[in-house]
N, C-alpha and C positions, 0 to 999 in steps of 0.2 A: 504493500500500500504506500501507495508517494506522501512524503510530507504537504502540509496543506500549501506552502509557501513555493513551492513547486512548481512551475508552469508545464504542460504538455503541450508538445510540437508534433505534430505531423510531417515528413521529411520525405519530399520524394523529389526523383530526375528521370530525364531519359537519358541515352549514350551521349549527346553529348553534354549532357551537365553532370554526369555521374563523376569524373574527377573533384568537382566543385563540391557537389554535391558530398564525398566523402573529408572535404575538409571541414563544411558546417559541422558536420554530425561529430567530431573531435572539439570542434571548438564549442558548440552550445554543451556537448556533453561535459566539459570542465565547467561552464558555469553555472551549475545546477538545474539546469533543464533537464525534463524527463525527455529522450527524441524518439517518434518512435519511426523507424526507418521503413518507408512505404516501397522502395525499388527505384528503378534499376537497381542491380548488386553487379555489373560489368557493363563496359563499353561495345557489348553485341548488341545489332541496330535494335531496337523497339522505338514505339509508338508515344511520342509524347502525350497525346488525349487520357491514355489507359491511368499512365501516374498521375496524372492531375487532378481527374476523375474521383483516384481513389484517396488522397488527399485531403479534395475537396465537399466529399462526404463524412468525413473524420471531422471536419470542423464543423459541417454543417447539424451533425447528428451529436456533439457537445462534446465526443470522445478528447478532442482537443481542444486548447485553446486559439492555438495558429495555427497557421499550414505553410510551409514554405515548400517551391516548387522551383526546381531548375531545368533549364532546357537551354538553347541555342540563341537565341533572340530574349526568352523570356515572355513575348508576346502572347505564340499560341496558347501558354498553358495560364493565362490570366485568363483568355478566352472562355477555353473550357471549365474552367473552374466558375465562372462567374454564371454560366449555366445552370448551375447547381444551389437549390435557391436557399436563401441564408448565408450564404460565400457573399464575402465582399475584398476582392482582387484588384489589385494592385503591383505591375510590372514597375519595380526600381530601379535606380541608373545611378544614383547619388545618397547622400546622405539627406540635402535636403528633399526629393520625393518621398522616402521614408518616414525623413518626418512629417510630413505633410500628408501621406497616407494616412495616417496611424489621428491625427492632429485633429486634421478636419474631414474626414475621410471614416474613421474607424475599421480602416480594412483590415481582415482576419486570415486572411491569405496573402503572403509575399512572392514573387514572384521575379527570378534574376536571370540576367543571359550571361552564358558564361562566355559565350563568343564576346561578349562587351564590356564586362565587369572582372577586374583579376581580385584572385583570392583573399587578399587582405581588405581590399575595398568591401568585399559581398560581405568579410566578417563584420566593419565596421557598420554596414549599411544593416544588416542581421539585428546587430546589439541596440540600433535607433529603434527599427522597427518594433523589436519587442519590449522595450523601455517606455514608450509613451504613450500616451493617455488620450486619449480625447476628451476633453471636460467641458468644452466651453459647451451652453446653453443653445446656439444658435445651428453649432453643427451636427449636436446631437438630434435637435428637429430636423435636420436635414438628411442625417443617416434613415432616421424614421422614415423619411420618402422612397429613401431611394430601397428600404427593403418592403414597403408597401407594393412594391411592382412584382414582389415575388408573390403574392397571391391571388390567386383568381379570381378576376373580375370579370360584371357581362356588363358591356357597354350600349349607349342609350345616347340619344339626340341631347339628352337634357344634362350627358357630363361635363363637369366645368372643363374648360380649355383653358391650359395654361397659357399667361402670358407669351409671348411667342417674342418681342423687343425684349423684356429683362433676361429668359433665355437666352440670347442670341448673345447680349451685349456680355454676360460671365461666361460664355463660352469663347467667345472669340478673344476676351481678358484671358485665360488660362490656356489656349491656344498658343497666343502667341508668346508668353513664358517657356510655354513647354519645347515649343518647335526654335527661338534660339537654343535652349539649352541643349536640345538635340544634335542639330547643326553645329554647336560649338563640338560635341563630343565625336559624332560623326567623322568633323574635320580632322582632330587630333588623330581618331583610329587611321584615317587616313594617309595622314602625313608621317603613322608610325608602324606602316605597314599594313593596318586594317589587323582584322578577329580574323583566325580561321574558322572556316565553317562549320560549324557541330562543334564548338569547343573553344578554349582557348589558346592562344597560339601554342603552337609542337615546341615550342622552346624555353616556354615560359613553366618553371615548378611550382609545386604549391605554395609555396612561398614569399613567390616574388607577384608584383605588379609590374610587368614590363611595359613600359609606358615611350618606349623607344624602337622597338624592333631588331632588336641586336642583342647578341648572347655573349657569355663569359668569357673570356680564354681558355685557350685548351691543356694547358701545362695544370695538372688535377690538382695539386697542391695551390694555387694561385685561386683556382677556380672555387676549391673549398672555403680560403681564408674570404672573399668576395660574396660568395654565399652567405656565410657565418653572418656578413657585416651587412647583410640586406643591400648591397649594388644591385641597382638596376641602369646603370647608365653604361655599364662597360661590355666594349664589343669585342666577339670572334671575327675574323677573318683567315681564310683559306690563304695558306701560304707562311703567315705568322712564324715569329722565335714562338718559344717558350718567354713567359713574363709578360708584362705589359707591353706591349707594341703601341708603334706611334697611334694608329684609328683610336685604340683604346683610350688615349690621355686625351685627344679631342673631344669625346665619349663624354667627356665627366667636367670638363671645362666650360664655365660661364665665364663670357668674351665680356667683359666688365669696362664699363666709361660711364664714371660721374664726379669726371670734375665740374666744376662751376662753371668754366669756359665752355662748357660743352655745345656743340652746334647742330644745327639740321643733317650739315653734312659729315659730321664725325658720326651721327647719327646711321644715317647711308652708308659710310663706310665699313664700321664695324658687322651691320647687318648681312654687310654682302660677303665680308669677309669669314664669316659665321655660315652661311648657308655655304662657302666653297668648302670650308674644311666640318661642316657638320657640328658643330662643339653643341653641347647641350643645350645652352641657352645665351643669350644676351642679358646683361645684365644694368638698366640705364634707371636713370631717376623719373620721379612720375609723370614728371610734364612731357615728356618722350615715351609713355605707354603706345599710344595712339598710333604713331610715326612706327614706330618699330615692330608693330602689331601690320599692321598696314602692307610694310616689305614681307616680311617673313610668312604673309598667309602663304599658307599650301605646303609650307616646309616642314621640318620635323624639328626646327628651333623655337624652342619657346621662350615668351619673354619674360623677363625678370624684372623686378622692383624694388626698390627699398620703401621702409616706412618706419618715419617716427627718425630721419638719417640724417645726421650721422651724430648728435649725441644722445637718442633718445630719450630726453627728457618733455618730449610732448605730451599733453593726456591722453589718456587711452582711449577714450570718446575718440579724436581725432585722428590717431591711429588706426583703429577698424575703420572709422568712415573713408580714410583714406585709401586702403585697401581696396573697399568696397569697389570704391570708384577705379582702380587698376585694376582691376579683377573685371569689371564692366567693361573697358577702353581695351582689354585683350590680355591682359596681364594673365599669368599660368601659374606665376613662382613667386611670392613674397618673402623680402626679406627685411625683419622686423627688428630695431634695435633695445633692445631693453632700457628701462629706464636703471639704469647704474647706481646711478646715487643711493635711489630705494632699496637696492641689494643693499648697498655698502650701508646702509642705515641700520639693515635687520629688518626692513620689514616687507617680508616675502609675499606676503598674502595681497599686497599691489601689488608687486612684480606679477605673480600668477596672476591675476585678473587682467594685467597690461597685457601678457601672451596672450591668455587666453580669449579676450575679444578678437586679437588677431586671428587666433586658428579656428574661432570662430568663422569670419567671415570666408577664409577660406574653404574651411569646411562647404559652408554655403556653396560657395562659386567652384568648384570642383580644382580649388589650386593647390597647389604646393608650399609650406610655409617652412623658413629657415627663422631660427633664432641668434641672432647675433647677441653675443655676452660681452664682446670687447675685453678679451681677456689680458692684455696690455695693463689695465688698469685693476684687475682683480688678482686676490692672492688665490692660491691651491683650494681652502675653504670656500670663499666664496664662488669661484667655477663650480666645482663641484655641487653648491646648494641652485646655484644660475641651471645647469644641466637637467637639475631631478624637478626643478620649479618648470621647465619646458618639456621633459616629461609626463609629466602632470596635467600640460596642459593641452594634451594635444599635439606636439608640433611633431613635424616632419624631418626634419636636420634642426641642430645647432651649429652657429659657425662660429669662428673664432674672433676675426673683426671687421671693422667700416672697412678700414686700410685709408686712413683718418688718424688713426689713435699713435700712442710713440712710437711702435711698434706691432707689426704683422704676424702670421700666426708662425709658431712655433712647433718641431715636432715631439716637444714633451708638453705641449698644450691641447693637442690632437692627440696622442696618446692617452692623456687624463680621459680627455670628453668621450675617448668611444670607450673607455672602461664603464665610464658611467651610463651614457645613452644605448650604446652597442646592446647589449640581452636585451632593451625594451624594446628592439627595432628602429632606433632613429637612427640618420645618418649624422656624419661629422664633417662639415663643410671648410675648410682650411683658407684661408682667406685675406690675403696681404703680403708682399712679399715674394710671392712665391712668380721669379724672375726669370727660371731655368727650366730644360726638363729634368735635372736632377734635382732640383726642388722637386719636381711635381709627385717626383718616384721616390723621394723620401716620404713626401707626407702622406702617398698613397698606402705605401708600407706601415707606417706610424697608425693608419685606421683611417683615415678622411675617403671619403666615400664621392665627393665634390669638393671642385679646386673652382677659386672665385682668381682670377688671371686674368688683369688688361694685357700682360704680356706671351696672350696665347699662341700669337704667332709666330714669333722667337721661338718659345717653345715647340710648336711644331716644326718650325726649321732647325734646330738642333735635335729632335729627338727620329728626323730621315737618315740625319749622316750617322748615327748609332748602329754596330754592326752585331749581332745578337748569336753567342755559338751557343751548341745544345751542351 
């Protein structure tokens, strides 16, 4: 008999979400979810409708609480399931549609593509869904509508007609949120090689979110310690040494320019110089989101941002709203400076609400958020409470600094931080300084997982002439 505090899940996929599908059922089964596993149990073709089906009678008939269903897209099996009267389905894509399912929506069935959602996202997006509530007054009238259509009615000249102008005008509002959010995601599968079909791509492990198209290196010890450290930005190529090869260090490099001089056409340059050799992203200040969003469409370079730069001591209010707005203008990748001083005070519980507004909005916007600590100016103590305070909050890397401050990052500074972030899954962003390719391969060794480099191109012309024996 389950404890009362216990939730029950219903769990099912077809071949190609059965991969995905066996990494929920580890992860909800560690936190405290009762799961009960409805099939697939291999990757031999079947029928998406059958698992959804069965799923979505488990929730409709009380056995469970939820249903969560995988497949390829996601789509068909919201379908079928919504068939099924008492089901209220909902296919997600983000964090925010989960919670907005769950919000205003009350949906009792999730529903993921695994061709379009990698494994750490579907966890996070899992943990929304089944966390929130729908409480407000107005949406709960409005779930009562929408499961009023599941029972039989006989209709008559004399049923009211619904408004047909208030309809149109919330649909066409929710429409067109939903279809940029789409087309932005769509673009990125795009420009990062697209989902394979029935699945998620042949390269990507449970593990990772491959959010680039390009796999590890092939020397197995390189490729293990890279694992270990959650990379996902470093590439194989046919032909390679052993070690990190040049494509690889372009791989993990944001093409960085923010100085104050900075111009439309320093702007144009860097971008162009970024899509010839591929580097992971650009890295410019906010008033250049727009411009550098603008060149790079179609590419597989995303843009970067600072916020709250370069002593963050802005308020946090202004900080997410800043975001926000990078994140709207094209922005992919935030990178947010803490407020220092408040460390250096003791009083952590700002710092944590400074982050966490930020990885907030990212969260929202489906971006990427770095924390910069400015470790120049902190001792051993204080990095280490900066680290577990972004942690905490969500974020996705920590990095080491503006490249602003006395000094740039260090590789017993990248060392500390991935001891401490590294087991939670965040990366360590190395960040200043780093002028050489043998810088880059020191602090890649050291744990940094992303090198923030205006001098990327130097470095990739000294890391060609480098001759690699086995």
């Amino acid at each position: 008999m389950a404890e009362s505090n216990q939730i029950l899940i219903a769990l099912g996929a077809d071949h190609g979400g059965f991969p995905l599908k066996e990494a929920l059922l580890t992860h909800l089964a560690g936190q405290n979810y009762i799961v009960k596993d409805c099939g697939t149990f291999s990757e031999k073709a079947v029928d998406y409708p059958e698992f959804a089906r069965i799923v979505a009678e488990k929730v409709a008939a009380g056995e469970v609480r939820f249903g969560i269903i995988v497949d390829g897209a996601g789509i068909g099996s919201a379908m079928t399931a919504n068939k099924v009267p008492g089901v209220r389905a909902a296919m997600c894509y983000d964090l925010s549609t989960a919670r907005n399912a769950r919000e205003h929506n009350n949906a009792n069935v999730l529903t993921l593509g695994a061709g379009l959602t990698g494994t750490a996202l579907a966890r996070q997006i899992a943990d929304i869904f089944l966390t929130t509530d729908c409480t407000v007054e107005r949406h709960l009238n409005r779930v009562k509508m929408i499961d009023e259509l599941d029972r039989p009615r006989s209709f008559s000249v004399t049923a009211p007609i619904p408004k047909k102008e208030n309809k149109e005008e919330e649909v066409n509002s929710i429409t067109q949120e939903d279809m940029t959010r789409i087309a932005e995601r769509v673009s990125e599968l795009l420009a990062s090689g697209g989902a394979m079909p029935g699945g998620a791509p042949s390269h990507c492990d449970s593990e990772m979110v491959c959010s680039c198209g390009v796999h590890l290196g092939k020397d197995p010890a390189t490729m293990r310690q890279f694992m270990q450290l959650g990379v996902n930005r470093f590439g194989y190529h046919e032909g390679s040494g052993c070690d990190c090869v040049p494509e690889d260090i372009a791989r993990c490099i944001d093409h960085t320019i923010l100085k104050p001089t900075t111009t439309d056409d320093d702007i144009k340059r860097i971008c162009d110089e970024a899509r010839e050799f591929q580097f992971a992203s650009v890295c410019v200040s906010p008033s250049y989101v727009k411009l550098a969003a603008k060149i790079l469409a179609g590419t597989s370079v995303n843009v970067c941002t600072v916020v709250g730069f370069p002593s963050g001591a802005h308020a946090s209010e202004i900080k997410a709203m800043e975001a926000r707005q990078a994140i709207r203008e094209g922005a992919r990748e935030i990178d947010m400076v803490i407020n220092i001083g408040a460390l250096k005070s003791g009083n952590d519980e700002l710092v944590y609400r400074d982050i966490r507004r930020v990885t907030e909005a990212c969260e929202d916007g489906n971006a990427i958020s770095k924390v910069i600590i400015e470790t120049a100016y902190l001792t051993d103590e204080e990095k280490v409470r900066a680290c577990e305070l972004a942690v905490k909050a969500k974020a996705n890397y920590v990095k080491t600094s503006t490249g602003f401050g006395p000094h740039g990052a260090t590789v017993e500074d990248v060392e500390l931080m991935s001891k401490i972030v590294q087991p939670k899954g965040l990366g360590v962003k190395a960040s200043g300084g780093i002028s050489s390719y043998d810088d880059a391969r020191k602090m890649i060794k050291a744990g940094a997982t992303r090198l923030g480099a205006s001098a990327g191109i130097r470095i990739m012309g000294e890391s060609r002439s480098v001759t690699y024996s086995n």
